[in-house]
C-alpha positions as CSV (number, residue, x, y, z in Angstrom):
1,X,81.1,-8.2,211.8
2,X,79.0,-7.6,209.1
3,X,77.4,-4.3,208.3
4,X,73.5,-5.1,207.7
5,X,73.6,-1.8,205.8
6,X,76.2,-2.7,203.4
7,X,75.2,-2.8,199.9
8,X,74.7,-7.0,198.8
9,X,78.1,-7.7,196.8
10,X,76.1,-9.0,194.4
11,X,73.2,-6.7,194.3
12,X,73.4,-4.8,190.2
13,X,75.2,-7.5,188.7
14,X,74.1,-9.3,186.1
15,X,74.7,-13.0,185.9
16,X,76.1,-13.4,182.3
17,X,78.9,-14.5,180.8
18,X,81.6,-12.4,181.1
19,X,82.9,-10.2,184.0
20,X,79.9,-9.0,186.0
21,X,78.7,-5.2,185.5
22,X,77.2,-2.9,187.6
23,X,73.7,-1.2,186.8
24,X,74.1,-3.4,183.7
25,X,70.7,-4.9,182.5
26,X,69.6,-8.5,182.8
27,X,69.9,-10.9,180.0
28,X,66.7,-10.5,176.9
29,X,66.7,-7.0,177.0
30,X,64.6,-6.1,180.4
31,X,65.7,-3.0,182.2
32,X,64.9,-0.9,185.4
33,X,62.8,2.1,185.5
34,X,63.8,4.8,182.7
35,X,65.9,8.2,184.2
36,X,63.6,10.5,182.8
37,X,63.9,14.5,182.8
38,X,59.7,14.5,183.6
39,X,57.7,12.8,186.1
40,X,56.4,9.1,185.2
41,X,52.9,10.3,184.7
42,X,54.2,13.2,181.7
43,X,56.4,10.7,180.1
44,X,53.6,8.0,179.5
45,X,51.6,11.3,178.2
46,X,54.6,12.2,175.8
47,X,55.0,8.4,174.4
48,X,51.2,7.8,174.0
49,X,51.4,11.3,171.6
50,X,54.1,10.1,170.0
51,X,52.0,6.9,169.1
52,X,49.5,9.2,168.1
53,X,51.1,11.1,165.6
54,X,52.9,8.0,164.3
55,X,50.2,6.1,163.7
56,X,48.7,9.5,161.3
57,X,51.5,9.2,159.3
58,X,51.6,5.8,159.0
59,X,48.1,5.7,157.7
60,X,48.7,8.8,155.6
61,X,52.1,7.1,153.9
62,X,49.2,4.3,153.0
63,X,46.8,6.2,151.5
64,X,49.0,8.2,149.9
65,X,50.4,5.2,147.9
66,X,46.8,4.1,147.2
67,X,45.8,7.6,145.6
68,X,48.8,7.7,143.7
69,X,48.9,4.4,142.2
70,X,44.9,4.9,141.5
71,X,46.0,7.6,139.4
72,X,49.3,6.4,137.6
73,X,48.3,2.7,136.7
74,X,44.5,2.7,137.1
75,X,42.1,0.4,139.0
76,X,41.5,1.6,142.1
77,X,40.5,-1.7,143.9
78,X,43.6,-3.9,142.8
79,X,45.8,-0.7,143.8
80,X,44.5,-0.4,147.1
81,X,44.2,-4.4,147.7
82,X,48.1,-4.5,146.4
83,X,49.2,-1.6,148.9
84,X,47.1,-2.4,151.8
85,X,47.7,-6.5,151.7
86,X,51.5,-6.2,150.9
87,X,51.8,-3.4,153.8
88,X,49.7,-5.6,156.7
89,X,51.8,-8.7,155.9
90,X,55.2,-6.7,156.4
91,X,54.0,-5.2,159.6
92,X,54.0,-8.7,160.9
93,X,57.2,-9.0,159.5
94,X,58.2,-5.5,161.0
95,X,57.2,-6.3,164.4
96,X,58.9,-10.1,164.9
97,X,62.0,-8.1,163.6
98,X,62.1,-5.7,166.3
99,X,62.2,-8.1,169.0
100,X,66.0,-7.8,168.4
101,X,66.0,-4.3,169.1
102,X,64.2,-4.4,172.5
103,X,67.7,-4.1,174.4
104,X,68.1,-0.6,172.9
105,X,64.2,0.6,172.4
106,X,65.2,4.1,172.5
107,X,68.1,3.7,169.6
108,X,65.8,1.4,167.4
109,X,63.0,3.4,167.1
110,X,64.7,7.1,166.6
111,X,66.3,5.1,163.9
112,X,63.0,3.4,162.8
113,X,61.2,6.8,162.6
114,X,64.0,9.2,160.4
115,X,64.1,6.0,157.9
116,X,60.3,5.7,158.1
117,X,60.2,9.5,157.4
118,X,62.7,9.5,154.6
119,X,60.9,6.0,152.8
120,X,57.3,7.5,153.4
121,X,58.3,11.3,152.5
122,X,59.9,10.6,149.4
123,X,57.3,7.6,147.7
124,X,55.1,10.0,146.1
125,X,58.0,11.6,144.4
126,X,59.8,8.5,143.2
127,X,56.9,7.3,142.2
128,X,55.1,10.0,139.9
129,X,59.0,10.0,138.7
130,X,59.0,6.7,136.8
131,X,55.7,7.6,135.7
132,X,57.0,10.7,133.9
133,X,60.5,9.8,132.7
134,X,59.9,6.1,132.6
135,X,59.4,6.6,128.8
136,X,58.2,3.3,128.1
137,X,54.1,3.0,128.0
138,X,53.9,-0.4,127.4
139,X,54.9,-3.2,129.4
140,X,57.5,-2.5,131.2
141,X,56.1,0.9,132.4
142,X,53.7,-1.2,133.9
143,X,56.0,-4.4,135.6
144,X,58.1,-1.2,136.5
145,X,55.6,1.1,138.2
146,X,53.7,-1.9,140.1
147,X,57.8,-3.3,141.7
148,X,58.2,0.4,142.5
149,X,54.9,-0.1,144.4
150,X,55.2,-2.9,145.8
151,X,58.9,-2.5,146.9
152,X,57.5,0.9,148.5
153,X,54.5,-0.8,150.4
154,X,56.7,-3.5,151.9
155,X,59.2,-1.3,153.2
156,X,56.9,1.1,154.6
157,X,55.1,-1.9,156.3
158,X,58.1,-3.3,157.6
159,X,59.2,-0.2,159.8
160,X,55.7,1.0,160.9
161,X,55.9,-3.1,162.0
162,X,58.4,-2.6,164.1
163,X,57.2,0.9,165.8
164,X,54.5,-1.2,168.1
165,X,57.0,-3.4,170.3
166,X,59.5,-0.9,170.2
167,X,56.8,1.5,171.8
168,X,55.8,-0.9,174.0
169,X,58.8,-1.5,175.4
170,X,59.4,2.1,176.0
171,X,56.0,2.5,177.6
172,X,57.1,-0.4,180.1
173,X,60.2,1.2,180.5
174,X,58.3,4.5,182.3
175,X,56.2,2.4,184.5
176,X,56.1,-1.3,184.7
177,X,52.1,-2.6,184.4
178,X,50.1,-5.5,183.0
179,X,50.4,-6.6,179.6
180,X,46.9,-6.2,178.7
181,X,47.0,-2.1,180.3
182,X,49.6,-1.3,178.1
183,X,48.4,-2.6,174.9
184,X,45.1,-1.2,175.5
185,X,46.7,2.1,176.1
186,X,49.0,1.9,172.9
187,X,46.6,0.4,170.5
188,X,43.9,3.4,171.9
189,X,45.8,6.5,170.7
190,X,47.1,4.4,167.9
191,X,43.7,4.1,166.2
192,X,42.8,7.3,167.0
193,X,45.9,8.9,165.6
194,X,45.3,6.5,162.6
195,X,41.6,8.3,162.6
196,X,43.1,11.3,162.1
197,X,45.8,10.5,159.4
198,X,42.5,9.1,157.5
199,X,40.9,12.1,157.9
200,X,43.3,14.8,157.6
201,X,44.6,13.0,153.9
202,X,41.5,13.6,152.0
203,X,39.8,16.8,153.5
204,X,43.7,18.7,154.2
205,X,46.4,17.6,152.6
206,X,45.6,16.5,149.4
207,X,43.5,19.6,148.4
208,X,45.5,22.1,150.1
209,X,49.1,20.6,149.4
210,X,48.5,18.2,146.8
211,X,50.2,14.9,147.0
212,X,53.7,15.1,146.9
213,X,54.2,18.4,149.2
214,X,51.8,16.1,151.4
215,X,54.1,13.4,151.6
216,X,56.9,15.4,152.0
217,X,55.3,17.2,154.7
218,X,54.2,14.2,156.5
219,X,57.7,12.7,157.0
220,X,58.8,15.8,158.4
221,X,56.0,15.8,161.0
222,X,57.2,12.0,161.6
223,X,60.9,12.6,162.2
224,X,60.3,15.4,164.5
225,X,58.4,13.6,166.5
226,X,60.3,10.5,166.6
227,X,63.4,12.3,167.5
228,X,62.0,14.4,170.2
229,X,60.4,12.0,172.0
230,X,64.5,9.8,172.1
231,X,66.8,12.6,172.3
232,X,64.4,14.6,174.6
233,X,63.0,11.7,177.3
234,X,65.1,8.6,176.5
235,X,68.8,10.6,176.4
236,X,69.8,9.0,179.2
237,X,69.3,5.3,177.1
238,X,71.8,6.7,174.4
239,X,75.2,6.6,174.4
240,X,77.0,9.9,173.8
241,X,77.7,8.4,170.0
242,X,74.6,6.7,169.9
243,X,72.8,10.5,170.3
244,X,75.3,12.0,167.9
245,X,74.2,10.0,165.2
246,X,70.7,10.0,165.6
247,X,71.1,14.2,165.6
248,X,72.6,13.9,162.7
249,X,70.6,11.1,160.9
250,X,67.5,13.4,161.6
251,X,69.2,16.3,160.7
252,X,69.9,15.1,157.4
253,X,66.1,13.4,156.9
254,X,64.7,17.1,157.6
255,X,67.1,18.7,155.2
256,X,66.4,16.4,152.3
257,X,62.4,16.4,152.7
258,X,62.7,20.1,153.1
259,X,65.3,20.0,149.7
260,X,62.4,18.4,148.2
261,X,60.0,20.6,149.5
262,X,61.4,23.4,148.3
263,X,61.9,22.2,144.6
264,X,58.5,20.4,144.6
265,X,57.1,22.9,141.9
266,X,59.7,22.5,139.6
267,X,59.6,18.7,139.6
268,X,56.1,19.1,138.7
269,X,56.2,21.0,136.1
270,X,59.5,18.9,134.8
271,X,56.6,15.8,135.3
272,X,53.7,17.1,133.5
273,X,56.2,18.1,130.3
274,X,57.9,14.5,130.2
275,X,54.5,13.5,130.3
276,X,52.1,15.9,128.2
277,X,54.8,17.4,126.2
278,X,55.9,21.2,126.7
279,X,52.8,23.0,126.1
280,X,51.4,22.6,129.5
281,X,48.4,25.5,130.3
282,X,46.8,24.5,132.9
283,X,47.4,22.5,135.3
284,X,45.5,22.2,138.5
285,X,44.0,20.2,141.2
286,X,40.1,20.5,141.4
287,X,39.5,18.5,144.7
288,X,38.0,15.9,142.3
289,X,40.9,15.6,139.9
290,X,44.1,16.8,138.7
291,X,42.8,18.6,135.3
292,X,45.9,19.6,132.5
293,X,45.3,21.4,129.0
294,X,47.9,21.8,126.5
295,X,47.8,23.5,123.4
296,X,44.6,25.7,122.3
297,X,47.3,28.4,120.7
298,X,49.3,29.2,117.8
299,X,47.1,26.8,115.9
300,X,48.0,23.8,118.2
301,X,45.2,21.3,119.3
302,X,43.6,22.0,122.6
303,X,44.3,18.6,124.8
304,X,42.4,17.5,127.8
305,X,43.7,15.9,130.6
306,X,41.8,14.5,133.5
307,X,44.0,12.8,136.0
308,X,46.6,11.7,133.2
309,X,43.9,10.8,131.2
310,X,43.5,12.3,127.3
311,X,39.8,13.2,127.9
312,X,39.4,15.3,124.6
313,X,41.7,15.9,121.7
314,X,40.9,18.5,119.5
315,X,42.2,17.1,116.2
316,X,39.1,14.4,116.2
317,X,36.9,15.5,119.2
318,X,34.0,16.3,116.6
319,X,34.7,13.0,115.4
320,X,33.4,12.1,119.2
321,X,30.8,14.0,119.6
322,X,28.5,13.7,116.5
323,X,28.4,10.4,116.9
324,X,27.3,10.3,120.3
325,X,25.0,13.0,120.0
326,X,23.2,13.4,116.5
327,X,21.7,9.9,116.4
328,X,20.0,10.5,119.8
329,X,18.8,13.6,118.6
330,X,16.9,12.3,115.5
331,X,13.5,13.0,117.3
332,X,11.9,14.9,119.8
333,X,14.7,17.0,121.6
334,X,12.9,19.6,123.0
335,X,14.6,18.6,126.8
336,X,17.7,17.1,127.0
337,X,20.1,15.9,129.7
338,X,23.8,15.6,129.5
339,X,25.4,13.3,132.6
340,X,29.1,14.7,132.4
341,X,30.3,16.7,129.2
342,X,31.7,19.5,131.8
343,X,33.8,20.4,128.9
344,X,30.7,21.5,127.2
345,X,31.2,19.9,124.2
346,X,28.2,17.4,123.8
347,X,26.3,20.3,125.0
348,X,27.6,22.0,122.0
349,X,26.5,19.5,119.6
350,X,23.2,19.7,121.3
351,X,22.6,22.9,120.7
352,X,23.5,22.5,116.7
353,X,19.9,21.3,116.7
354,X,16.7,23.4,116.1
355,X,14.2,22.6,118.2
356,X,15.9,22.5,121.8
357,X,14.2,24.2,124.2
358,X,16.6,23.3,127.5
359,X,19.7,21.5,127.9
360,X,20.6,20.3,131.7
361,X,24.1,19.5,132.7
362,X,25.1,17.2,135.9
363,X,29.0,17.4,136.1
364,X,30.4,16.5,139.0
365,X,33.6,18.7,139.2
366,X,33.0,22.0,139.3
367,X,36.5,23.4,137.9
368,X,36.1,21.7,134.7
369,X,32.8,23.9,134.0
370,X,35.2,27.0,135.2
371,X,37.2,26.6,132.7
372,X,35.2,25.2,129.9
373,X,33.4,28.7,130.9
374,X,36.7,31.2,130.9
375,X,39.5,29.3,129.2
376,X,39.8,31.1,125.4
377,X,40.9,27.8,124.0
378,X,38.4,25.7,125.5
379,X,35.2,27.9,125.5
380,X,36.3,29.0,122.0
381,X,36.4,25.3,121.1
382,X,33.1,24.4,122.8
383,X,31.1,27.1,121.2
384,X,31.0,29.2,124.4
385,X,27.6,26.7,125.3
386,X,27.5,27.6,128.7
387,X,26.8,31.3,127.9
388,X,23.7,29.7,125.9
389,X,20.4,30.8,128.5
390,X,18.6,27.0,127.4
391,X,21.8,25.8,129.6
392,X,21.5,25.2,133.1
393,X,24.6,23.0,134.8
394,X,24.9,21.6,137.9
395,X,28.0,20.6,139.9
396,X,26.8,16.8,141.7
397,X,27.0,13.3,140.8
398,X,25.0,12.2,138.2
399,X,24.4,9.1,140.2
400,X,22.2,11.3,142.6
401,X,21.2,13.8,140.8
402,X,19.1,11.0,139.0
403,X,17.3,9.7,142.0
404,X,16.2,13.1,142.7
405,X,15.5,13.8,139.7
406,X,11.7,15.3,138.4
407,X,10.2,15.9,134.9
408,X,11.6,13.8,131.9
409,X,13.6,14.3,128.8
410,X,13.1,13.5,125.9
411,X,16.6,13.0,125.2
412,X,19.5,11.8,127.6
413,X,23.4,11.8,126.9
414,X,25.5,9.7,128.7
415,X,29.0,11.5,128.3
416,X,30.9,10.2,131.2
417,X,34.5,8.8,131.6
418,X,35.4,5.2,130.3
419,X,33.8,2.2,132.3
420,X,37.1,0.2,132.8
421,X,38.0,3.3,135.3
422,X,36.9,1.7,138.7
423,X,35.2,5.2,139.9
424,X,33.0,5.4,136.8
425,X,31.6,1.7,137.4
426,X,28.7,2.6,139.4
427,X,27.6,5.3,136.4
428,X,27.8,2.0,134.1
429,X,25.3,-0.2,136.4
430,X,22.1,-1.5,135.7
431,X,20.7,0.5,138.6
432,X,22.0,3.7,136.7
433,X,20.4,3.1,133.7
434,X,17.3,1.8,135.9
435,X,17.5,5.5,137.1
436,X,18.0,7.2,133.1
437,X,15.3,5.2,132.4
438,X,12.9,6.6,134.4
439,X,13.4,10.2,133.0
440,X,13.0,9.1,129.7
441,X,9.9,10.6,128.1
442,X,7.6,8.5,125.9
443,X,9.8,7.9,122.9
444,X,13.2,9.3,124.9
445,X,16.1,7.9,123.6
446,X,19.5,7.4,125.7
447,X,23.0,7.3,124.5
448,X,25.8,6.3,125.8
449,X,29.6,6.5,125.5
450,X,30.9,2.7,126.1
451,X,34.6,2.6,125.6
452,X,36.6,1.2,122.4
453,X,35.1,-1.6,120.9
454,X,37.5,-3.1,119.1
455,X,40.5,-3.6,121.9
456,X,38.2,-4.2,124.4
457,X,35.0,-6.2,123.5
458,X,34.1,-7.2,126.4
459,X,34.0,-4.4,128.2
460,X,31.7,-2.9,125.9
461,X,29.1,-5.3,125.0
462,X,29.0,-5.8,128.6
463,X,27.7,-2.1,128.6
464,X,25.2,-2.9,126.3
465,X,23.7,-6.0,128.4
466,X,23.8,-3.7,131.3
467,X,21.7,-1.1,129.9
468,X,19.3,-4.3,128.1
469,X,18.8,-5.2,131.4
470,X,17.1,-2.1,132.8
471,X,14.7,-3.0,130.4
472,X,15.7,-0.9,127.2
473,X,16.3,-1.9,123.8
474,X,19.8,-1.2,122.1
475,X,21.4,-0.3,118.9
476,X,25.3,-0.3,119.5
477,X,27.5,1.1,117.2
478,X,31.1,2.6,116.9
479,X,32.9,5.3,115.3
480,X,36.4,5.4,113.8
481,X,39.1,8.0,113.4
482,X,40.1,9.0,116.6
483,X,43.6,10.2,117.3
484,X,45.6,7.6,119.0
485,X,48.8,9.3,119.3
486,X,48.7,9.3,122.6
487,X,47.9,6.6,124.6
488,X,44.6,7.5,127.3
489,X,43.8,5.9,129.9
490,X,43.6,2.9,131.2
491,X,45.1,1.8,127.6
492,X,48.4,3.5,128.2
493,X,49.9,0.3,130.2
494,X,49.6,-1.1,126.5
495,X,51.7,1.2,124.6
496,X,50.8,3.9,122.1
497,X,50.7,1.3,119.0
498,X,48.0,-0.7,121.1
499,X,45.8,2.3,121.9
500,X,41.7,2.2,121.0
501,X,41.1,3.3,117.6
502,X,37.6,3.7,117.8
503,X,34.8,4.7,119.8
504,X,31.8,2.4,121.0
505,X,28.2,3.8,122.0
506,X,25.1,2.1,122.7
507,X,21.9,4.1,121.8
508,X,18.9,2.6,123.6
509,X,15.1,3.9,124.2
510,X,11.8,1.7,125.4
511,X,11.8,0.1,121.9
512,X,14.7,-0.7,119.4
513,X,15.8,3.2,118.4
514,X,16.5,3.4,114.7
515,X,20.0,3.9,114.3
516,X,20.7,7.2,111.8
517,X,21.0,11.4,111.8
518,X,18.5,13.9,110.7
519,X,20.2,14.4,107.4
520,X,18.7,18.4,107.4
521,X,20.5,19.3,110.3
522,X,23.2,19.7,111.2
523,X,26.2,20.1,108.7
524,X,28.4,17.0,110.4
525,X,32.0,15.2,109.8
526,X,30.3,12.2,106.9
527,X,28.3,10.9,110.2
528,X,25.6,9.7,107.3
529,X,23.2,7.1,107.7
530,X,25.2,4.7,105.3
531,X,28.0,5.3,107.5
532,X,25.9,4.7,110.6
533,X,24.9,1.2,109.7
534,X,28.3,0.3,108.3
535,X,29.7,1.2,112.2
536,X,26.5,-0.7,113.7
537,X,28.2,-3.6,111.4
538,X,31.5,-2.9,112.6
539,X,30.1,-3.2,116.0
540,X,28.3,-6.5,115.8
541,X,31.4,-8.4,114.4
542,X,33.0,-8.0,117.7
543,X,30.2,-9.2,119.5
544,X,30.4,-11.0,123.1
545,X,27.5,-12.9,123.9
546,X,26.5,-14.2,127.1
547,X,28.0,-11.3,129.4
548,X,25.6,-10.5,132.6
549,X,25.0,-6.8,133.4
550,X,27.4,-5.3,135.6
551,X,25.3,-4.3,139.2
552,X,26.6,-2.0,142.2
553,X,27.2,-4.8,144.1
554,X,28.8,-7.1,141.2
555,X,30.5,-4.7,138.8
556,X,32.5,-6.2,135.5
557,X,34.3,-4.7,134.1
558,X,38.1,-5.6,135.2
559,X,39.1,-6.4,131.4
């Protein structure tokens, strides 16, 4: 007789090839209810975090290779387009990879999350690396530093891909439910953990930690809570091997981000002297940019940096600066504006003049003014202007600080960075010189710095039917001379040999502005009126006809 209460002799078998095995699960990867050490309703809780905080690094791994490519190769928008294109497509990839992992969730994504840590952590660092030791500016720098970029953005991709099904199949694991419930519930905290990872990158980490520490940090915060969500609620999926390794794997992700960590400083400062040379002074992160001066001491040139940049050189900044300043100031100058020039320089040529009365400044980061205030080199070298009581700066944008602008000037210097850097487009549009227009006095006269002419015509006479298009008359010109040892800018992708030799301005006022200096005043560099018209020549033999004005919504000037 039969024992209804017997156990089936077929009941936790599976039907697969093979001998039969108890508790074993079913073929494709489905298995029973998870042993967990908390109740159902704590474990969902604990996962959904998890999803959370993944989801924040994820997002910060992204942006973080966005801002740093920004600032090592240039051009924001093909950066970020690059990075966030190439990272979506490998997700896809990611996730129809991990289908192959479902039969051991637990396994795949504690391994997932320490290699996702260790990738994500360390990008920033590698990098900023071939940026500083690459040695080559030309080329291959380039080709090299945009494979480095792309290999990092795929991989990335590829194993934040792969989290989702993984998750999911966890998730299921706790409590069976519909489809539709669970994804809803995954994709919820994954969005807002991604809100967060947006948030926190920009207004915490990078101006309190900076970018690399910030990375580093950020993998940390991923590992830990990949692993504590397997080895502490999915043990029980694990072998006894299978737990040993992910211990260790994790233990050895945490000890080489925190190895980083620790020598973080050191690799910086080994950066900035393969890249700037070995008389670093300053360097520091404004919240606007990472701002570097070298020299200034022992009779060596004061340098400038601005996010890599070589914003001023002090073997031909005067070269710079009289010729964007004294032929704007053959006039009435009793008011004048400077956009930018937080270095104080312009403003220092201004002031060579007799007869200004006040002198404005709109800069929009605050610790350049600091130290073109307090350092000795700098404030030695730009005449200590900001101590003069005409000066009156203020920290903003120049963009706004226009449209709230009241009064006019009757002179208005236009000393901000080069156009071809995607953040300075919108101060190169037709609507900003729409705005400069408007606080130009009867007879005002505007100048304006418009990147090298002779590498990159288009670019500047693009400038110049920009600002004809707000309905001003121009009188372009260039100046020669400058220092090219090192390559600034955008231009260093093209090698020191390649970089601009010359400076391009466009001077423009209601009606054609004559195009010389008040010979009386100031003493200057040979910026004579001969010299003048022989650079308004130079000038015109590059020109590019035809361009349209570059607009807010249409701005060009990719080169």
């Amino acid at each position: 007789m039969i024992d209804p209460h017997a156990p089936s002799p077929t009941r936790g078998f599976t039907r697969s090839r093979g001998a039969p095995t108890p508790g074993a699960p079913p073929p494709g990867g489905e298995r029973g209810p998870a042993r967990l050490p908390v109740r159902p309703g704590t474990g969902r809780f604990f996962v959904l975090a998890c999803v959370f905080v993944c989801a924040a690094c994820g997002l910060v791994y992204e942006l973080e290779l966005v801002a740093l490519a920004s600032y090592l190769i240039g051009d924001s928008v093909t950066q970020a387009s690059v990075v966030l294109s190439v990272m979506v497509f490998a997700m896809g990839i990611g996730s129809l990879a991990a289908k192959r992992l479902r039969c051991r969730a637990a396994a795949g994504f504690g391994a997932v999350e320490a290699a996702l840590a260790l990738v994500g952590g360390c990008s920033a660092m590698a990098l900023y690396a071939m940026f500083a030791w690459t040695g080559d500016w030309g080329g291959a720098w380039a080709s090299g530093s945009r494979c480095l970029l792309v290999a990092f953005s795929l991989a990335i991709g590829l194993l934040i891909g792969a989290e989702v099904p993984l998750l999911m199949e966890l998730i299921q694991r706790i409590r069976r439910q519909d489809a539709g419930g669970a994804v809803a519930d995954l994709f919820a905290a994954d969005y807002v953990g991604a809100l967060v990872g947006g948030l926190a990158f920009p207004f915490l980490l990078l101006p309190l930690l900076g970018q690399l520490t910030g990375a580093l940090l950020t993998g940390a915060v991923n590992v830990v809570a990949g692993g504590t969500l397997v080895l502490g609620l999915f043990r029980q999926d694990l072998t006894r091997r299978a737990r040993w390794l992910l211990v260790t794997a994790n233990v050895v992700v945490l000890g080489l981000l925190a190895t980083a960590a620790l020598l973080v400083d050191d690799f910086e400062r080994a950066a900035r002297q393969a890249v700037y040379g070995s008389d670093v002074r300053v360097a520091l992160q404004t919240g606007v940019q990472e701002v570097v001066l070298t020299g200034g001491t022992h009779g060596r040139p004061l340098d400038l940096f601005l996010d890599g940049r070589l914003r001023v050189s002090g073997r031909d900044e005067h070269l710079y600066h009289e010729a964007l300043v004294r032929p704007a100031l053959n006039g009435p100058r009793a008011r004048v504006l400077v956009l930018g020039g937080g270095d104080g320089l312009a403003t220092r040529e201004v002031l060579r003049h007799s007869g200004v009365r006040r002198v404005d400044v709109v800069e929009l980061d605050a610790g350049v003014v600091r130290l073109a205030r307090h350092d000795p080199a700098l404030s030695a070298l730009n005449g200590h202007a900001f101590d003069d009581p005409r000066v009156h700066v203020t920290v903003g944008d120049a963009f706004d600080w226009l449209r709230r602008a009241r009064g006019t000037y009757d002179v208005v210097i236009s000393d901000l960075p080069d156009p071809g850097i995607t953040p300075s487009t919108k101060l190169y549009s037709q609507e900003f010189y729409g705005l400069a227009r408007h606080v130009l006095a009867p007879g005002g006269r505007l100048a304006v710095h418009a990147g090298p002419v002779l590498s990159r015509p288009r670019i500047f006479w693009t400038v110049d039917a920009t600002v004809r298009s707000a309905g001003l008359r121009t009188a372009p010109y260039c100046a020669g001379g400058r220092d090219f040892g090192f390559a600034a800018g955008p231009d260093r992708t093209t090698g020191a040999s390649r970089a601009p030799r010359d400076w391009g301005f466009v001077l423009a006022a209601r009606s054609r502005p004559p195009l010389r200096a008040d010979p009386r005043e100031p003493p200057s560099h040979g910026l004579t009126g001969a010299a003048l018209a022989a650079d308004a020549r130079a000038a015109a033999a590059t020109r590019v006809t035809g361009l349209p004005p570059s607009t807010l919504i249409h701005p060009r000037y990719a080169d």
